[in-house]
C-alpha positions, 0 to 999 in steps of 0.5 A: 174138787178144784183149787182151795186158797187158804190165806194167813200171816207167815209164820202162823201159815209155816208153822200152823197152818200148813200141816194141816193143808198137807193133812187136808190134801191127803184126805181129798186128793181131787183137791188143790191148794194155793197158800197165801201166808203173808203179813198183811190183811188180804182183801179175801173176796178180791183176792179170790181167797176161801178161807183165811186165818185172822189174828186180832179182833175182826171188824164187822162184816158178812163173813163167817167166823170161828173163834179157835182160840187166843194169844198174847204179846210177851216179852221173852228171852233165853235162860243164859240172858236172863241168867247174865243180865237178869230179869226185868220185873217192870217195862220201864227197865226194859230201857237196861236191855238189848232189844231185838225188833222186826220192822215188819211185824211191830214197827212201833218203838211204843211198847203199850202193855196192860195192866192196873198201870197200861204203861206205855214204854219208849224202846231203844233197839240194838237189833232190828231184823225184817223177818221175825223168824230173825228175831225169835233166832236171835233171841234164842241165841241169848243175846237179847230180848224181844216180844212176839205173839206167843204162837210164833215162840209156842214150841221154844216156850214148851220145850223151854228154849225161851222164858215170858216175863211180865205177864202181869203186864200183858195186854189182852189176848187176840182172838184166832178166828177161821174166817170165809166170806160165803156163809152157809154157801159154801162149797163142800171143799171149804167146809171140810177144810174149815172143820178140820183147821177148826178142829186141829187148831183148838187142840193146839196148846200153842193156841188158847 
């Protein structure tokens, strides 16, 4: 019973997250929700916050975490893009196309990659947007190409809508945990909304 809050970045939160709220409630109707979906790190013991959804690696600290799975930083775009301009084969010829950026979500004009190399490329943008909902419509539009974490573009991957390319230059995966700060006290309602995101999100194929 009572309010269960529930943080996590916005797009992961719109599209991840709440069908899986929305399932939680119909199985516990003496409980509410409150989402936080938001990019930033919340501060979840000020905030009042119960469970919060972590990508990235986690500093060190009392909370509980449960690893559900990983995603990557790619460089994508749509077929007809690729089909009229071609495919870069290095990240030093992404300086030869139009780049899509969000200023919120990667501000950084350094794109470091992984690799035998880990080169690191200086990126001019001709298209920059606040929201990288923006970004991602754009670029399945065909007009350019931008680099995402692979959950935000999971479904235009599969339904082959959008194309990675340079995945041998990728950077490590990020680690996707379940995380809430009160351990083994917590309330029934947290650890019945942690078991089933758990469970839900490890047999998500955009999450691995």
């Amino acid at each position: 019973t009572g309010v269960l809050t529930v943080t996590a970045s916005a797009l992961f939160g719109q599209d991840y997250i709440a069908p899986i709220l929305t399932e939680y409630l119909d199985l516990n109707p003496e409980v509410s929700i409150r989402a936080l979906f938001v990019d930033r790190i919340t501060n979840m013991v000020d905030e009042g916050i119960d469970v919060g959804i972590r990508i990235g690696d986690l500093a060190d600290s009392s909370f509980s975490a449960i690893r559900v799975g990983a995603v990557r930083r790619v460089v994508c775009g749509a077929p007809a893009y690729f089909e009229q301009h071609g495919v870069p084969k290095h990240p030093s010829e992404l300086a030869q196309h139009k780049i899509i950026v969000s200023t919120t979500s990667w501000a950084s004009l350094d794109w470091r990659f992984g690799g035998v190399q880990s080169p690191t490329v200086r990126i001019q943008p001709r298209l920059s947007f606040s929201t990288y909902g923006a970004v991602i419509k754009a670029t399945l539009q065909g007009w350019g190409l931008a680099r995402p974490l692979s959950y935000q573009i999971g479904q235009s991957l599969i339904d082959g809508d959008l194309q990675t390319i340079l995945s041998e230059f990728e950077e490590e995966p990020l680690p996707v945990h379940v995380v809430h700060p009160e351990g083994r006290r917590a309330s029934a309602k947290v650890r019945a909304f942690v078991d089933l995101a758990v469970d839900r999100l490890r047999a998500n194929r955009s999450i691995y």
